[in-house]
C-alpha positions as CSV (number, residue, x, y, z in Angstrom):
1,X,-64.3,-95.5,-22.9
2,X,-64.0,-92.4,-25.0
3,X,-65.3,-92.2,-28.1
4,X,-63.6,-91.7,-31.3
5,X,-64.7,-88.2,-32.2
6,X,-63.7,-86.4,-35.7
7,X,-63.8,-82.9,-37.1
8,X,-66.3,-82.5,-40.4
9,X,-65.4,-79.4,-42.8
10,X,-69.3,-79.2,-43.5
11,X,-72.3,-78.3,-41.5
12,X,-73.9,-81.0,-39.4
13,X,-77.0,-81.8,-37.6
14,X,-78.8,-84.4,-36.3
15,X,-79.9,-87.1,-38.8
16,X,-78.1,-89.5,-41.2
17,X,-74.5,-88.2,-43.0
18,X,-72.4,-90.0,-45.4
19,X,-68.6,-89.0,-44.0
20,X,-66.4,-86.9,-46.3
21,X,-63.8,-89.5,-47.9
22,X,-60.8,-88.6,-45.9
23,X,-62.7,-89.5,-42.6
24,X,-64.9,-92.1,-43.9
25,X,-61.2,-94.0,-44.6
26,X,-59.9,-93.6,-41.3
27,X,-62.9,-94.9,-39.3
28,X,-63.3,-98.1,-41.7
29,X,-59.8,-98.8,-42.5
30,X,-57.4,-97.7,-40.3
31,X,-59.6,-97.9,-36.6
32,X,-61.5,-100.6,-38.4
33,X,-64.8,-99.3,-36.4
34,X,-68.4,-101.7,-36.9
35,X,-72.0,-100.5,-37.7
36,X,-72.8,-99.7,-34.6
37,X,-69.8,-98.3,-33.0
38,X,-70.4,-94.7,-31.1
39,X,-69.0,-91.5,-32.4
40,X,-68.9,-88.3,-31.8
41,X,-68.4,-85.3,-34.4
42,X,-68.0,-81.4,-34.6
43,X,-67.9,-79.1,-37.9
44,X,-66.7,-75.7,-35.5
45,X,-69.8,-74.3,-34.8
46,X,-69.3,-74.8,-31.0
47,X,-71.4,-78.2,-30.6
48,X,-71.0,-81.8,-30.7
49,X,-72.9,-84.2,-32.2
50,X,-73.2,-87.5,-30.9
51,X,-74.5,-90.8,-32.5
52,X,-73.3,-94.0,-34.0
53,X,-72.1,-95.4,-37.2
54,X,-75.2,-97.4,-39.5
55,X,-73.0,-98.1,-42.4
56,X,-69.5,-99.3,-43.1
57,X,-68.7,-99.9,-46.6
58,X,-65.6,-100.5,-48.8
59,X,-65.8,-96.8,-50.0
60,X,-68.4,-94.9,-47.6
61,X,-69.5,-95.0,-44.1
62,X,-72.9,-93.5,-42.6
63,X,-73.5,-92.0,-39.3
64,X,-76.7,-91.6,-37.4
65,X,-76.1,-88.4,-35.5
66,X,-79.1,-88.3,-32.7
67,X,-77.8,-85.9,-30.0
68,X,-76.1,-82.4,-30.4
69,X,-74.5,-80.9,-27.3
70,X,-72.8,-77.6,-26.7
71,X,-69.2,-77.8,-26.2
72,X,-67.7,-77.0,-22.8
73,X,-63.8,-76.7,-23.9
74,X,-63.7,-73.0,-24.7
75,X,-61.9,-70.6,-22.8
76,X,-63.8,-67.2,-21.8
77,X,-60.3,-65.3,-22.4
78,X,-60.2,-64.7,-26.4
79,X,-56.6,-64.4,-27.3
80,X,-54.9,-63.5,-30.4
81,X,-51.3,-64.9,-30.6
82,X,-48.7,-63.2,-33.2
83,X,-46.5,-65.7,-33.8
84,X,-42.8,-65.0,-35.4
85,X,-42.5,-67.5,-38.0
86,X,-40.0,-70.7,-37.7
87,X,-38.9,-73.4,-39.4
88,X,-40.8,-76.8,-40.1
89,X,-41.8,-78.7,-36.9
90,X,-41.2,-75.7,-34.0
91,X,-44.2,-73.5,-36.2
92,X,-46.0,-76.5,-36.1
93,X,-45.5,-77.5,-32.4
94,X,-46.5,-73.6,-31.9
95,X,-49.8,-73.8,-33.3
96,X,-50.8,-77.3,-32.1
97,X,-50.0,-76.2,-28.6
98,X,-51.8,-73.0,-28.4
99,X,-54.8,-74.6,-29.9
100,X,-55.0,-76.5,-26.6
101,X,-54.0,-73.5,-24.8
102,X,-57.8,-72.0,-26.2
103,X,-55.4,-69.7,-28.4
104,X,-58.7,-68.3,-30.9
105,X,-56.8,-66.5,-33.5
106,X,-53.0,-67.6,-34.6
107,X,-51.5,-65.4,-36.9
108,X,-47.5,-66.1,-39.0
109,X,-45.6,-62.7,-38.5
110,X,-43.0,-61.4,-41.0
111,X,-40.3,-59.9,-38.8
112,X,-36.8,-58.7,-39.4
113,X,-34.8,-61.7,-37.8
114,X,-37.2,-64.2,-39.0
115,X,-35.7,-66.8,-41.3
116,X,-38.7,-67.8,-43.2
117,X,-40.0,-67.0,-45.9
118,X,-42.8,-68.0,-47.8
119,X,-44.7,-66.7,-51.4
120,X,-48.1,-67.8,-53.5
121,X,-48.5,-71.4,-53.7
122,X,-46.0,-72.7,-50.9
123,X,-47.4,-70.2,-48.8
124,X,-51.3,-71.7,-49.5
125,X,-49.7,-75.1,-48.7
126,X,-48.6,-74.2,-45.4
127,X,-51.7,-72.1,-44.4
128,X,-53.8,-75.5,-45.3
129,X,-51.0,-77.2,-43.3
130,X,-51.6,-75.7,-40.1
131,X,-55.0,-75.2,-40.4
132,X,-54.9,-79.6,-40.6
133,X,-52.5,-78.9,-37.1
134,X,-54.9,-76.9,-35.3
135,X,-57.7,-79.4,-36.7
136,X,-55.6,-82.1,-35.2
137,X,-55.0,-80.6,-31.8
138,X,-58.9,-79.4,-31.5
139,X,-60.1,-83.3,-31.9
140,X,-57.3,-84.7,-29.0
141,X,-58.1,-81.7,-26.9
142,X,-62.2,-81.7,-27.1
143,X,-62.6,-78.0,-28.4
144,X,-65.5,-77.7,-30.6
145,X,-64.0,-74.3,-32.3
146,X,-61.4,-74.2,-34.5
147,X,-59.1,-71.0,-34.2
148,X,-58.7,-69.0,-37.1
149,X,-55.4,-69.4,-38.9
150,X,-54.8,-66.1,-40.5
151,X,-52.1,-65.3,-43.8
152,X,-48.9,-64.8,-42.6
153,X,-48.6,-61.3,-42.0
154,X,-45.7,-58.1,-41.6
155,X,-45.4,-57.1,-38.4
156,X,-46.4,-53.7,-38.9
157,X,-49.4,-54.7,-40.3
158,X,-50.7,-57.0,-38.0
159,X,-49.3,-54.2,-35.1
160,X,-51.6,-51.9,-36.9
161,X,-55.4,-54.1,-37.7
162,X,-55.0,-56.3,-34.4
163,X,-57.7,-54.9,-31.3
164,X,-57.7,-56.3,-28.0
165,X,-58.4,-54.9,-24.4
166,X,-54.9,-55.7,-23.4
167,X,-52.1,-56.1,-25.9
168,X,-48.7,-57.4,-25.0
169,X,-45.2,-58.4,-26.2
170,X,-42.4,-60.7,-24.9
171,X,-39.4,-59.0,-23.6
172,X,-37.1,-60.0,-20.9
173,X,-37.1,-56.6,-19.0
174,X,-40.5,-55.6,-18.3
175,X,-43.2,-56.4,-15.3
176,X,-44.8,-60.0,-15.4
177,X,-47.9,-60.6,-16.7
178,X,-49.8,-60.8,-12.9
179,X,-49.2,-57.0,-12.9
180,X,-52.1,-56.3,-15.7
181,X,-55.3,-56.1,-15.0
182,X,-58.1,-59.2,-16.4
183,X,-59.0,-58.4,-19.9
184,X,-61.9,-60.3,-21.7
185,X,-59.4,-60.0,-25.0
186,X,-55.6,-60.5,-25.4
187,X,-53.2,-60.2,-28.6
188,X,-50.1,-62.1,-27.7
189,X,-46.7,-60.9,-29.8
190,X,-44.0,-63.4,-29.9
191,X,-40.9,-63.2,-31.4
192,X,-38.8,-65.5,-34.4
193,X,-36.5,-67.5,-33.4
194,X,-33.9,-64.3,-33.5
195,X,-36.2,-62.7,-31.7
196,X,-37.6,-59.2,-31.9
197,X,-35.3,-56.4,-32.4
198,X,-35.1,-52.9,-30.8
199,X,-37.2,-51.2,-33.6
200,X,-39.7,-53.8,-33.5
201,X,-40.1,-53.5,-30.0
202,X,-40.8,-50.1,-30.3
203,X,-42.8,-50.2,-33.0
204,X,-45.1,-52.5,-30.7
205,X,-45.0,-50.1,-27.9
206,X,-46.3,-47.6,-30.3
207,X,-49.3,-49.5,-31.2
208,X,-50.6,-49.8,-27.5
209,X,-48.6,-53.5,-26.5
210,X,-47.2,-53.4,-23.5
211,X,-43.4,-54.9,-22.5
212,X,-44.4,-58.3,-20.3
213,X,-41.4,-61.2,-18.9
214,X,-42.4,-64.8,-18.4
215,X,-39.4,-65.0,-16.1
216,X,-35.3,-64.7,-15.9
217,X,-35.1,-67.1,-18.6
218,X,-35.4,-66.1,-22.3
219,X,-37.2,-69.2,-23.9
220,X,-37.5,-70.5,-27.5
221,X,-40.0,-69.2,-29.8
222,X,-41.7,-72.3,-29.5
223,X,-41.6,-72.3,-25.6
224,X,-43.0,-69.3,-25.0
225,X,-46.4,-69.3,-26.6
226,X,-46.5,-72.3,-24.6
227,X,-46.1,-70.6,-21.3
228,X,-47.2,-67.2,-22.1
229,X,-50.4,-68.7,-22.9
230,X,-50.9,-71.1,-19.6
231,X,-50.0,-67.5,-17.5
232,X,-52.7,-65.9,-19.1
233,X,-55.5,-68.6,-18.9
234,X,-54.3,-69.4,-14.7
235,X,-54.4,-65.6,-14.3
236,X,-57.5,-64.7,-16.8
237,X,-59.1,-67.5,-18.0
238,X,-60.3,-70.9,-17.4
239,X,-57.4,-72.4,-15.7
């Protein structure tokens, strides 16, 4: 039976916790779980914790954490995904998906086609909005790290501040990604929805990423983090 296991925005360790409200609602209302009921929990740090609930009350539940185990669900390959902002649900399908993937940095790029746009407080909303995604997709996935969400960035910027041994963007003319050689780093540049134009292209080339096709289709910008990423991890990581 697997457990019910949670994410915990606070350091843990082994001992006796009262659950942060949010949490401590969801195991006793909604899953209705007993004193006594097995959990397991992780706060990002790369373990798990293990143990059992002691207390369920009306407005706080206890767990006895008595085990803390390093997680096994990270991939060696560190990649950086760039992500051309879209609308609503296909950003958030984006992010939840490469969190599986082992994606360990994500971050919104400002390009010319891209038909979102976001300032101050909305764009704070949405940051906490995808950090709960990626949250979401680490506890149904079993990854003990949470990948950094960063501020939605231009894409000169990121182009400019973004190391990796191997650096590559999307493009339908170029060699596939089996003709690179392993890195132990990637930054992944997708395009918006419009996709990438000619200028942006070459503005990537400039800063060291390389042209590199998927395949004779051109997918959606939601799609392709999807599959660029399970190339990479069959060809470099833990796949």
């Amino acid at each position: 039976m697997r457990l019910s296991r949670f994410f915990i925005d606070a350091p843990l360790a082994l001992g006796q916790h009262e659950l942060p409200e949010a949490q401590a609602h969801y195991l006793g209302r909604v899953l209705r779980l007993n004193a006594g009921a097995a959990v397991q929990l992780f706060d990002g740090s790369g373990f798990e914790y293990l143990g059992e609930l002691v207390e369920v009350g009306k407005k706080s539940v206890r767990v006895e954490l008595n085990e803390r185990v390093e997680g096994q669900a990270e991939s060696p390959l560190r990649v950086h995904l760039g992500q051309g902002l879209s609308r609503g649900e296909r950003m958030d399908w984006a992010i939840q998906k490469a969190t599986e993937l082992g994606v360990a940095e994500i971050t919104p790029i400002f390009s010319e086609r891209c038909e979102v746009r976001l300032k101050d407080e909305r764009a704070d909303k949405r940051l906490a909005h995808w950090r709960q995604v990626a949250i979401s997709a680490c506890e149904q996935c079993g990854r003990s790290r949470l990948p950094t969400i960063h501020s939605p960035l231009p894409l000169a910027q990121w182009l400019e501040q973004t190391p990796a041994d191997l650096k590559l963007v999307l493009h339908p003319f170029a060699e596939p990604l089996s003709s690179h050689a392993k890195p132990t780093s990637l930054a992944f540049l997708i395009g918006p929805e419009g996709g990438l134009n000619d200028n942006e292209v070459a503005s990537a080339s400039r800063a060291g990423f390389h042209p590199a096709r998927l395949g004779p289709r051109v997918l959606r910008t939601e799609t392709a983090p999807v599959v660029a990423l399970a190339v990479a991890q069959q060809l470099w990581g833990d796949f």
